[in-house]
mmCIF file as gemmi writes it, N, C-alpha and C atoms, coordinates in Angstrom:
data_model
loop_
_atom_site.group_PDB
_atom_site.id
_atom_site.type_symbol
_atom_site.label_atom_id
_atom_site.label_alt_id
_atom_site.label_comp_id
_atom_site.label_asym_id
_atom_site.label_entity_id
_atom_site.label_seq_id
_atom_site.pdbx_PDB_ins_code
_atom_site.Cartn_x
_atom_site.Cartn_y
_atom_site.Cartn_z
_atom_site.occupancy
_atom_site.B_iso_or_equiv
_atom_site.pdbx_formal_charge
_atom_site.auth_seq_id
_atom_site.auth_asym_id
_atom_site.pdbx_PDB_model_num
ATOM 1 N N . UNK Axp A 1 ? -19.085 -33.852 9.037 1 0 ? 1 A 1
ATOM 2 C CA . UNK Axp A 1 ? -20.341 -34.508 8.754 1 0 ? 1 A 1
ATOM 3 C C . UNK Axp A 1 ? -21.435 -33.723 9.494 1 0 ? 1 A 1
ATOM 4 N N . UNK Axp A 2 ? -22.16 -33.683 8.772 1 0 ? 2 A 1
ATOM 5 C CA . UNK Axp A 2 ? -23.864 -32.609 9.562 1 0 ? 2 A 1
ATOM 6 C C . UNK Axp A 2 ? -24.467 -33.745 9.903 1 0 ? 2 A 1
ATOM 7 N N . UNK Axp A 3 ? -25.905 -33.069 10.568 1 0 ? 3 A 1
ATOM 8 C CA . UNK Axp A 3 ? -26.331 -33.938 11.32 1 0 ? 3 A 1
ATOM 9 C C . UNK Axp A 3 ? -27.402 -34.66 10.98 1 0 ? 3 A 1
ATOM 10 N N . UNK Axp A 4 ? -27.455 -34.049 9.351 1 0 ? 4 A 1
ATOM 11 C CA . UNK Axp A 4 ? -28.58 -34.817 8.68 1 0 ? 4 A 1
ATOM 12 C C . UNK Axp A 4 ? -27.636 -36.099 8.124 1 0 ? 4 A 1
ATOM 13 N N . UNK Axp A 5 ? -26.773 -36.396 7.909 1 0 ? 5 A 1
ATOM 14 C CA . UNK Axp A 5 ? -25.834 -37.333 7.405 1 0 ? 5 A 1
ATOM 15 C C . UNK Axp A 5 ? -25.528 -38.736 8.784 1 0 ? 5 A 1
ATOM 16 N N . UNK Axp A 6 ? -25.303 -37.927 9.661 1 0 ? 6 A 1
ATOM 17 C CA . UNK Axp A 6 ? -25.377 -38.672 11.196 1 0 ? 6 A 1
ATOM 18 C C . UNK Axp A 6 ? -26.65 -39.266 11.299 1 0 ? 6 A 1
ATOM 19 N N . UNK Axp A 7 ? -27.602 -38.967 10.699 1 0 ? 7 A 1
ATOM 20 C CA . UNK Axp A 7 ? -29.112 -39.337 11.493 1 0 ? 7 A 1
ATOM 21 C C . UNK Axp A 7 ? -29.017 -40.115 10.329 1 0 ? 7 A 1
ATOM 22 N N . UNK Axp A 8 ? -28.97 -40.296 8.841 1 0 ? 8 A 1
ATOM 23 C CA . UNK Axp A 8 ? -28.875 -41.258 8.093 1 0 ? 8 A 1
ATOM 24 C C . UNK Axp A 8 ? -28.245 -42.667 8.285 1 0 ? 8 A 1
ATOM 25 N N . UNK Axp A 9 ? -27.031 -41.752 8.793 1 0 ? 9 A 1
ATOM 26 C CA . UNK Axp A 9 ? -26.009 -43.71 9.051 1 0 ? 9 A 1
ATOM 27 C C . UNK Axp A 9 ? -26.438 -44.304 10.23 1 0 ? 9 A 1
ATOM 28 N N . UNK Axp A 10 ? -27.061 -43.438 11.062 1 0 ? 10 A 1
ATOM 29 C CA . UNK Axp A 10 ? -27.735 -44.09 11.963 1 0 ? 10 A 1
ATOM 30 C C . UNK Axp A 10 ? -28.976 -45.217 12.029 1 0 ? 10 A 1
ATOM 31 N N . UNK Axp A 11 ? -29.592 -44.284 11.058 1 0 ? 11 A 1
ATOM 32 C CA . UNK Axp A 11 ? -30.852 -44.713 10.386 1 0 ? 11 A 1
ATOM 33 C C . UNK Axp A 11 ? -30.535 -46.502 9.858 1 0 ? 11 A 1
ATOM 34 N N . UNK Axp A 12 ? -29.53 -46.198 8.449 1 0 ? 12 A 1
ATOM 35 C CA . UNK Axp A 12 ? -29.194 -47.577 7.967 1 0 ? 12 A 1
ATOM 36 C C . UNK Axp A 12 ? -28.703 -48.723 9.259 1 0 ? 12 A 1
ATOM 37 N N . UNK Axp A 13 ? -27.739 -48.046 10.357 1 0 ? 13 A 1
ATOM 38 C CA . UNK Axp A 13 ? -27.428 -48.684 10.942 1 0 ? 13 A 1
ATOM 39 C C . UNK Axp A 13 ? -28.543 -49.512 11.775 1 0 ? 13 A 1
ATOM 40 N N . UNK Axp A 14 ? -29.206 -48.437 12.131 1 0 ? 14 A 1
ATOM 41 C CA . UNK Axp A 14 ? -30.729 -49.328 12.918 1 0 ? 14 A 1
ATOM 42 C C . UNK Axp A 14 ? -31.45 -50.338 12.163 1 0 ? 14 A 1
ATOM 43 N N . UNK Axp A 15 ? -31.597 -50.098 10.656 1 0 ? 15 A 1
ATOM 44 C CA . UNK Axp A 15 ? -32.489 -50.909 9.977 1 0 ? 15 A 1
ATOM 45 C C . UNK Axp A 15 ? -31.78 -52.158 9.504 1 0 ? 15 A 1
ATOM 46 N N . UNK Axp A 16 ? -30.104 -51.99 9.361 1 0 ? 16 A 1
ATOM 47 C CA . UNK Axp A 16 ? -29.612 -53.387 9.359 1 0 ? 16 A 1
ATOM 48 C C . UNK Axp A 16 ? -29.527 -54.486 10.724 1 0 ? 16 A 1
ATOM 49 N N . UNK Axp A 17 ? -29.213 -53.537 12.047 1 0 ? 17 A 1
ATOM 50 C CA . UNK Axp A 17 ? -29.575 -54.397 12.711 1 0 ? 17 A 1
ATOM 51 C C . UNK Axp A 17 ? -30.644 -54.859 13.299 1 0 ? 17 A 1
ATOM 52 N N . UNK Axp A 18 ? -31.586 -54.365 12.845 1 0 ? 18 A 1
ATOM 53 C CA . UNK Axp A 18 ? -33.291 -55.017 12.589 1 0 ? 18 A 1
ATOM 54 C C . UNK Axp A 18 ? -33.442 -56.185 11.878 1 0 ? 18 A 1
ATOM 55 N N . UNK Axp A 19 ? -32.961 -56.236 10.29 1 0 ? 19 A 1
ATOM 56 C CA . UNK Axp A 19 ? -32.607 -57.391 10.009 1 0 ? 19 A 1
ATOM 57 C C . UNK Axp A 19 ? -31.743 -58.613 10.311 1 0 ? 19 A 1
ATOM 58 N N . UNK Axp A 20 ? -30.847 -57.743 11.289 1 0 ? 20 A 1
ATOM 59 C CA . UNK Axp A 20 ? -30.225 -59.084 11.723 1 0 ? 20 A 1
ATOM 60 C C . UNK Axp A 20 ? -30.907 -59.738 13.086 1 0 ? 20 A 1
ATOM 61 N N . UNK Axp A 21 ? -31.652 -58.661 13.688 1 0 ? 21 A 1
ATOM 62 C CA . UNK Axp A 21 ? -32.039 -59.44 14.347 1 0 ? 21 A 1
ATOM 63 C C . UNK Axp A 21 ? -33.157 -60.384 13.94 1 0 ? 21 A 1
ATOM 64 N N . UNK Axp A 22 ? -34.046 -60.037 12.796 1 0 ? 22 A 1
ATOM 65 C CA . UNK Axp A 22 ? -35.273 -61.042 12.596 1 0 ? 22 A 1
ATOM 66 C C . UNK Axp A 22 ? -34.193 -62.022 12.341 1 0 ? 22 A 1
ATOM 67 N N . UNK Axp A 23 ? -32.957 -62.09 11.391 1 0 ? 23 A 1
ATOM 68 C CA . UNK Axp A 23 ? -32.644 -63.215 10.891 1 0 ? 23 A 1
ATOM 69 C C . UNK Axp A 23 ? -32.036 -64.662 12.201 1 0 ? 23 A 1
ATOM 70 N N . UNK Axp A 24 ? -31.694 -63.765 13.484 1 0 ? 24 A 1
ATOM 71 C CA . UNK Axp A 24 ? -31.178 -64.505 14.5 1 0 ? 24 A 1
ATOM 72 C C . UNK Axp A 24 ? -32.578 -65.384 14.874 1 0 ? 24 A 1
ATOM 73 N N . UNK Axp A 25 ? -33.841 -64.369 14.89 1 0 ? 25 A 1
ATOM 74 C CA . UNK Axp A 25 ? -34.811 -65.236 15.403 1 0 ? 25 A 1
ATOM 75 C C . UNK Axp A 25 ? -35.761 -65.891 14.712 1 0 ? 25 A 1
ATOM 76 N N . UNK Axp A 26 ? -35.37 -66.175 13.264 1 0 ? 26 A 1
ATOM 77 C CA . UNK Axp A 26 ? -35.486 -67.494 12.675 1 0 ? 26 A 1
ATOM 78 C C . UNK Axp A 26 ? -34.586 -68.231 12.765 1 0 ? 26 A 1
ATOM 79 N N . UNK Axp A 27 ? -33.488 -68.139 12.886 1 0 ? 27 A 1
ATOM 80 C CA . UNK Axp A 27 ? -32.611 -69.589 13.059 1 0 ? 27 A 1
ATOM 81 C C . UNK Axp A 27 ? -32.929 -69.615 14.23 1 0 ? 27 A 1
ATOM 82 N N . UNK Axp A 28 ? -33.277 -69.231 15.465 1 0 ? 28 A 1
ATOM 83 C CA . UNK Axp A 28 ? -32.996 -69.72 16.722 1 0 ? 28 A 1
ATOM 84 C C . UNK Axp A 28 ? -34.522 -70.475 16.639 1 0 ? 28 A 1
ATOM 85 N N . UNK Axp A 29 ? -35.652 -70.115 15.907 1 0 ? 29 A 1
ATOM 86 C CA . UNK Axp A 29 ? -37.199 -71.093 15.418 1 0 ? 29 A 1
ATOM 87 C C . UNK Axp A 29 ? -36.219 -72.017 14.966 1 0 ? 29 A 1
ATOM 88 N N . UNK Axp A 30 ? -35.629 -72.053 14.082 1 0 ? 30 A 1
ATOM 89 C CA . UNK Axp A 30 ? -35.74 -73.231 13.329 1 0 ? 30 A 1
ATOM 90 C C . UNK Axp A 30 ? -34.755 -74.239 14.241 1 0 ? 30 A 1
ATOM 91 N N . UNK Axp A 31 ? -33.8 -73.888 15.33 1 0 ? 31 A 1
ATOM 92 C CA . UNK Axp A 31 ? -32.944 -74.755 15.927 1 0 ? 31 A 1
ATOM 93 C C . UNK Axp A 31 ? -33.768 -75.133 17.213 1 0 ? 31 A 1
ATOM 94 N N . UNK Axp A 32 ? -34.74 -74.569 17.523 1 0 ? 32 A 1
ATOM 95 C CA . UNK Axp A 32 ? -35.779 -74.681 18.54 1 0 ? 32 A 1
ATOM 96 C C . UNK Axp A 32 ? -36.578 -76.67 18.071 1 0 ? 32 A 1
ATOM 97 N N . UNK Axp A 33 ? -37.161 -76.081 16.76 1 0 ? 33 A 1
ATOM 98 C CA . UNK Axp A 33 ? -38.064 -77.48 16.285 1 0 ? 33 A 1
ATOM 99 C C . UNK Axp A 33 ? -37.032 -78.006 15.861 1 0 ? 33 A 1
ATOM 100 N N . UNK Axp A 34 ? -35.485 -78.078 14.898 1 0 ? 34 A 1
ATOM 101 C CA . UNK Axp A 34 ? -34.865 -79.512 15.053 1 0 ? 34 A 1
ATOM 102 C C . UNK Axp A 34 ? -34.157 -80.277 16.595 1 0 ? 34 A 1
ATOM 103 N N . UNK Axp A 35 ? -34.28 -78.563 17.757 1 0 ? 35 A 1
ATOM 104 C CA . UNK Axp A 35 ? -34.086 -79.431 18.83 1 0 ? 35 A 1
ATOM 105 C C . UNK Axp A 35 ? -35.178 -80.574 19.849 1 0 ? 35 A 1
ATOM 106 N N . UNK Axp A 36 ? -36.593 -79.804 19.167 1 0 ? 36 A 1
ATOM 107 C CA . UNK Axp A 36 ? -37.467 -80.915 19.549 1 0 ? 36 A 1
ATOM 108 C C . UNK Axp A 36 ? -37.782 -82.271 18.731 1 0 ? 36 A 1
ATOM 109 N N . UNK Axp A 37 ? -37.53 -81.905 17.45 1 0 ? 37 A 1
ATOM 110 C CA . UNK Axp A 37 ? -37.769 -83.329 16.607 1 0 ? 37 A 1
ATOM 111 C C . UNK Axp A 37 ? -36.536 -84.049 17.325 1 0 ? 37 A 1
ATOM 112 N N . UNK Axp A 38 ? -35.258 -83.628 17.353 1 0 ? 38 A 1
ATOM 113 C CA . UNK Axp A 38 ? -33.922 -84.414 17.778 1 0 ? 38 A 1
ATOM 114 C C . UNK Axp A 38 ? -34.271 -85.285 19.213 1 0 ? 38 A 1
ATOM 115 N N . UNK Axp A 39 ? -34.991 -84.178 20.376 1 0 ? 39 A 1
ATOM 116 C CA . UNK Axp A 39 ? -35.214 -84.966 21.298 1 0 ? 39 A 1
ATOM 117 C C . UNK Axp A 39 ? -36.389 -86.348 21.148 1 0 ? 39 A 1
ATOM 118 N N . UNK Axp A 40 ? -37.359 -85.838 20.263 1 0 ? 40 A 1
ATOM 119 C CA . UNK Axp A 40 ? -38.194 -87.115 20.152 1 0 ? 40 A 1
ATOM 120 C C . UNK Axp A 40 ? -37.848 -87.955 19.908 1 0 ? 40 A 1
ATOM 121 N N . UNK Axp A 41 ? -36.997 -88.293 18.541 1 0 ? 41 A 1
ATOM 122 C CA . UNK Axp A 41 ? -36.48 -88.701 17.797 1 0 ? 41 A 1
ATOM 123 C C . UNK Axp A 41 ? -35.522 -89.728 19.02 1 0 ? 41 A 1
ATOM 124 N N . UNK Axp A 42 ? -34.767 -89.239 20.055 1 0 ? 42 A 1
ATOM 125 C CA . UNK Axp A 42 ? -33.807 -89.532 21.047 1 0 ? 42 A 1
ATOM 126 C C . UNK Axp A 42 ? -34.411 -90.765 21.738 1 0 ? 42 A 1
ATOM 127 N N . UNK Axp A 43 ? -36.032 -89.806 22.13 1 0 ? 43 A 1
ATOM 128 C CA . UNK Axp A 43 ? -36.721 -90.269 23.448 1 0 ? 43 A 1
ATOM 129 C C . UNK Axp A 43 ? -37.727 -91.498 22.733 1 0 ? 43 A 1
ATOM 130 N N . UNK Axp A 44 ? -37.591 -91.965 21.269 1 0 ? 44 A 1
ATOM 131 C CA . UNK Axp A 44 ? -37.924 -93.241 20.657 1 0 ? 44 A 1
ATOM 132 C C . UNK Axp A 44 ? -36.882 -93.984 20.903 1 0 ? 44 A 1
ATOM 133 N N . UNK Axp A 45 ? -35.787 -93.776 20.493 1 0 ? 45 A 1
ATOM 134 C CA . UNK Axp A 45 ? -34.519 -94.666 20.269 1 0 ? 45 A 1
ATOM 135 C C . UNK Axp A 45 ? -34.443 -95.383 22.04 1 0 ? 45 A 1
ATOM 136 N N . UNK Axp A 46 ? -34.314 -94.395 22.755 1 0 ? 46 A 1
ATOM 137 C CA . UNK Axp A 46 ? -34.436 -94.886 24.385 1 0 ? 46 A 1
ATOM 138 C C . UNK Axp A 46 ? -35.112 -95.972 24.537 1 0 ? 46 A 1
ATOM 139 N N . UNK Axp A 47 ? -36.313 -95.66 23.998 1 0 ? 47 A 1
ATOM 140 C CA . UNK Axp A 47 ? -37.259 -96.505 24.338 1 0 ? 47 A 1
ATOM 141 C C . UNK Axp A 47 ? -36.934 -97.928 23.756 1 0 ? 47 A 1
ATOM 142 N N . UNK Axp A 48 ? -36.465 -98.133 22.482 1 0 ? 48 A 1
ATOM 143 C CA . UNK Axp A 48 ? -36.221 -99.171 21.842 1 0 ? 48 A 1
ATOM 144 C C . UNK Axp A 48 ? -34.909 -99.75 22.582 1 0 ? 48 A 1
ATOM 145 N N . UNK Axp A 49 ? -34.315 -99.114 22.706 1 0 ? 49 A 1
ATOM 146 C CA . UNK Axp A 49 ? -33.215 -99.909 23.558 1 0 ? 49 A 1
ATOM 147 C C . UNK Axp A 49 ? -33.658 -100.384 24.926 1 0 ? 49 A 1
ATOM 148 N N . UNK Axp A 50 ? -34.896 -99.801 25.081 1 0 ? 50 A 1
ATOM 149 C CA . UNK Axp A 50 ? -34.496 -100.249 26.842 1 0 ? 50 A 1
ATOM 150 C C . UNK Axp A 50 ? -35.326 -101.798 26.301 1 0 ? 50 A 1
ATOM 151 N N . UNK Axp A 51 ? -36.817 -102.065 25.612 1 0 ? 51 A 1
ATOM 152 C CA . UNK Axp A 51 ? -37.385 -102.8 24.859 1 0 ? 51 A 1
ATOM 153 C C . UNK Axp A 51 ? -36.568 -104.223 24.659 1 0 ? 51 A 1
ATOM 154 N N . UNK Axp A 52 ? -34.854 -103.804 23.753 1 0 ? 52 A 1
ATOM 155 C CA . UNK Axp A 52 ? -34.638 -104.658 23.447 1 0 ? 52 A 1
ATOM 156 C C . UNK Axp A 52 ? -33.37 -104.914 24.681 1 0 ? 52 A 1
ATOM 157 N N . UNK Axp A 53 ? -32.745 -104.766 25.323 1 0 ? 53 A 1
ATOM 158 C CA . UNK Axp A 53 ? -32.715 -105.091 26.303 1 0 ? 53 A 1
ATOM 159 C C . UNK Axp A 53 ? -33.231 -105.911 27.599 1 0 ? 53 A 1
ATOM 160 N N . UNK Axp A 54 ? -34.826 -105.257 27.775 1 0 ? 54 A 1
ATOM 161 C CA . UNK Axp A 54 ? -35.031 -106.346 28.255 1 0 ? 54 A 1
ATOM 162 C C . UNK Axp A 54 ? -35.664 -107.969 27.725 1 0 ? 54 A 1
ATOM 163 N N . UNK Axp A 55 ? -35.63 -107.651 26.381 1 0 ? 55 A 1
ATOM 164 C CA . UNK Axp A 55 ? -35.991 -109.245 25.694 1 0 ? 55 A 1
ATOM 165 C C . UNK Axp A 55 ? -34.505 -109.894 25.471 1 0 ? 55 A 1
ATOM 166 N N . UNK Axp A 56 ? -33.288 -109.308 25.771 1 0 ? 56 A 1
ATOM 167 C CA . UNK Axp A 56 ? -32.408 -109.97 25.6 1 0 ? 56 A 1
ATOM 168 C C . UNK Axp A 56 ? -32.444 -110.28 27.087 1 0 ? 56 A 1
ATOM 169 N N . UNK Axp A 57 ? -32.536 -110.078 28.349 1 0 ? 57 A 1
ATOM 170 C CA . UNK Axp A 57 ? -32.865 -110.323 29.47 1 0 ? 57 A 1
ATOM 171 C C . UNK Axp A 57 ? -33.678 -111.459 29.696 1 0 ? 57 A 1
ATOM 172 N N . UNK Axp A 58 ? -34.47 -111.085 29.088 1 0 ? 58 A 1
ATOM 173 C CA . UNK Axp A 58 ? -35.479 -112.362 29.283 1 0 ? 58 A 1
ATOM 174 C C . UNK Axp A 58 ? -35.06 -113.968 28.292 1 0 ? 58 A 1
ATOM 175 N N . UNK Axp A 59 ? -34.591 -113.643 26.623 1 0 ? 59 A 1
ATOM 176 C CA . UNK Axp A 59 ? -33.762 -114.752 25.98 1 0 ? 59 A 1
ATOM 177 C C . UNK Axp A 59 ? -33.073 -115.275 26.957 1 0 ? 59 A 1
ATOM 178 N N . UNK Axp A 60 ? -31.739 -114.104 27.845 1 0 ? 60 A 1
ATOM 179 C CA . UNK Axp A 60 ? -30.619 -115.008 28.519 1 0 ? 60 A 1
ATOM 180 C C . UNK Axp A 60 ? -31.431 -115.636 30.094 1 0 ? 60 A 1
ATOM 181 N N . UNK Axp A 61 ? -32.509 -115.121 30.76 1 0 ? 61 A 1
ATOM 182 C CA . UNK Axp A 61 ? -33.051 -115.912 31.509 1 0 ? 61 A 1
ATOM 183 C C . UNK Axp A 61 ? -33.5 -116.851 31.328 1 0 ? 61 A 1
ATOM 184 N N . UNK Axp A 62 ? -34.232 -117.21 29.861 1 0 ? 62 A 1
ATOM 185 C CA . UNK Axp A 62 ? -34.722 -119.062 29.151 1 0 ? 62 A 1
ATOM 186 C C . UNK Axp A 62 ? -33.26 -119.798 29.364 1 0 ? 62 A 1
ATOM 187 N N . UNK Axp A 63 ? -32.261 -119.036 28.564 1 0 ? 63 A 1
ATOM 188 C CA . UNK Axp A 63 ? -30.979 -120.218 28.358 1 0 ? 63 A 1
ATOM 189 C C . UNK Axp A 63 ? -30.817 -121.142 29.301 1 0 ? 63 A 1
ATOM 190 N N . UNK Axp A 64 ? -30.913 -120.285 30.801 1 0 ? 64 A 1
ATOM 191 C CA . UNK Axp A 64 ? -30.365 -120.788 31.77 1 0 ? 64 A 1
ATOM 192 C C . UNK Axp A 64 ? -31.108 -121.383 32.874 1 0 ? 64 A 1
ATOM 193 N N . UNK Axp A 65 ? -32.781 -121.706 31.761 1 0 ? 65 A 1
ATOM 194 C CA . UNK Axp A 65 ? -33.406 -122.332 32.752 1 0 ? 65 A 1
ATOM 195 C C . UNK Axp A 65 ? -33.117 -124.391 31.657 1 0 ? 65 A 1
ATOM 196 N N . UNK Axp A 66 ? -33.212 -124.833 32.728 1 0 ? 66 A 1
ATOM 197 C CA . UNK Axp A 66 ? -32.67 -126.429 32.422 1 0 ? 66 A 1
ATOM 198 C C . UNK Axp A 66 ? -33.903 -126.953 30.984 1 0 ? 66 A 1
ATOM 199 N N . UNK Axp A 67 ? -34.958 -126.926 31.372 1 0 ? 67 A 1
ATOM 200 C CA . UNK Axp A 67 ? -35.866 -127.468 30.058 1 0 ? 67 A 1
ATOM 201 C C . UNK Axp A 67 ? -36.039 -126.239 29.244 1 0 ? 67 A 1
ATOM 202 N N . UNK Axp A 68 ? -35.239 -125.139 28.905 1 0 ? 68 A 1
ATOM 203 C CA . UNK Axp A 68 ? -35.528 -124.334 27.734 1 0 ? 68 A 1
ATOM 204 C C . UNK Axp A 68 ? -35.095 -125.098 26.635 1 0 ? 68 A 1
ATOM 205 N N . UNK Axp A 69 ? -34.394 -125.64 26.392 1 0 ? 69 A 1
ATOM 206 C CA . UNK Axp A 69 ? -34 -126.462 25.272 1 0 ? 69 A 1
ATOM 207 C C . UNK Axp A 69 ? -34.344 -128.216 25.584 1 0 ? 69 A 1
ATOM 208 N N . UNK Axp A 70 ? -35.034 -128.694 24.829 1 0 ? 70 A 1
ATOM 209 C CA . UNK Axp A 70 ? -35.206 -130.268 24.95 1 0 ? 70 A 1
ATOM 210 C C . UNK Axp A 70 ? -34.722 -131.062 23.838 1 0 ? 70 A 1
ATOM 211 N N . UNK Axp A 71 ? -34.056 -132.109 24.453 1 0 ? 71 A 1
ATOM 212 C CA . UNK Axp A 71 ? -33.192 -133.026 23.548 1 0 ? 71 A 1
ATOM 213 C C . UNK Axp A 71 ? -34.572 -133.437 22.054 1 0 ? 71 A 1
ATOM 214 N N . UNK Axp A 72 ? -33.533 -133.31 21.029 1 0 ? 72 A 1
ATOM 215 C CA . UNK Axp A 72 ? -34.334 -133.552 19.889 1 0 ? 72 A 1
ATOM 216 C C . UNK Axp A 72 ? -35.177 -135.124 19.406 1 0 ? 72 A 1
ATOM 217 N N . UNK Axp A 73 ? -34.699 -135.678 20.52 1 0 ? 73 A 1
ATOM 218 C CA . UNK Axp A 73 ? -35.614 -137.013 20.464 1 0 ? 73 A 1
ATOM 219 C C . UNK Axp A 73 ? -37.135 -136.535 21.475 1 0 ? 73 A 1
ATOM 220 N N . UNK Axp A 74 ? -37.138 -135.772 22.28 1 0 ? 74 A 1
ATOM 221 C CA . UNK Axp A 74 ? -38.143 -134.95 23.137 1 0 ? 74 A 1
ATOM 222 C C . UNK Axp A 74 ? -39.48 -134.537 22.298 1 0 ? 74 A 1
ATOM 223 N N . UNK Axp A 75 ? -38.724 -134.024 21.168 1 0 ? 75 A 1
ATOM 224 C CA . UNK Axp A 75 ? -39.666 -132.568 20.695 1 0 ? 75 A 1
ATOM 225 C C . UNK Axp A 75 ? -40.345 -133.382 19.925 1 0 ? 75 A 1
ATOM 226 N N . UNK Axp A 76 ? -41.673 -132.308 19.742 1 0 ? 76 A 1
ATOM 227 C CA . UNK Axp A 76 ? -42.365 -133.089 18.691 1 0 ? 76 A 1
ATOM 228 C C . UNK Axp A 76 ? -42.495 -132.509 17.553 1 0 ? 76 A 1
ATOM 229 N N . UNK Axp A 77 ? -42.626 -133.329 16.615 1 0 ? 77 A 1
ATOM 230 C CA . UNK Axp A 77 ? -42.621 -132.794 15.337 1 0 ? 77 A 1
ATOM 231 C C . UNK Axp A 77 ? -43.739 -132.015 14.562 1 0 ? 77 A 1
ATOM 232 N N . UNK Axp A 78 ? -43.287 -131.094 13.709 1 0 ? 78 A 1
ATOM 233 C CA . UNK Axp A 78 ? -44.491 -130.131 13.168 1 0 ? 78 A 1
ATOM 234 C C . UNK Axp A 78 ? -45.757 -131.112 12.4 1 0 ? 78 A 1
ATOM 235 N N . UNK Axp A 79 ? -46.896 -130.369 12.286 1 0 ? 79 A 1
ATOM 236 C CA . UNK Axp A 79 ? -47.76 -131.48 12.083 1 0 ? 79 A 1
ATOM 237 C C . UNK Axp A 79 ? -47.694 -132.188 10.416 1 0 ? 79 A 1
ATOM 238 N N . UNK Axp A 80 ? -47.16 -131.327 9.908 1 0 ? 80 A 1
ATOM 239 C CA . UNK Axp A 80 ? -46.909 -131.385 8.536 1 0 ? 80 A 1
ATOM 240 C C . UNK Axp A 80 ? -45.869 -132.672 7.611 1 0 ? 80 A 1
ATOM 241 N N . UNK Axp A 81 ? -44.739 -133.649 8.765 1 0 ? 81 A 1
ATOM 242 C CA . UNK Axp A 81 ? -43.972 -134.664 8.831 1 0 ? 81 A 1
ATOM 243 C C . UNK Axp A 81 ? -45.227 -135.809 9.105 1 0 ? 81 A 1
């Protein structure tokens, strides 16, 4: 092989891995923004759980106070009866 043939496969060789590299650094963009939508996406859900958590906290603190519930002769009726 001469060395004009060497400098060719070289050549292709450089320009394919040129393309591979742009192609690495669009997927690594595009795994970048579904790793930030994923975390938002995360850092809502957190939030809703901690939310409903503490209203189930607070439901099981009524249960267990003595007048959260009043005997149905107690209550009064909607105005509409």
């Amino acid at each position: 092989m001469n060395l004009e043939e060497e400098n060719q496969q070289l050549r292709a060789q450089i320009d394919q891995l040129q393309k591979d590299n742009e192609l690495m650094q669009e997927r690594i963009a595009w795994l970048e923004d579904s790793l930030d939508a994923n975390s938002k996406y995360l850092d809502d859900m957190l939030l809703r759980v901690d939310k409903v958590e503490r209203q189930i906290k607070y439901l099981a603190s009524m249960q267990d106070q003595p007048d959260a519930v009043r005997p149905l002769s107690e209550e009064t009726p909607p105005p509409h009866y």
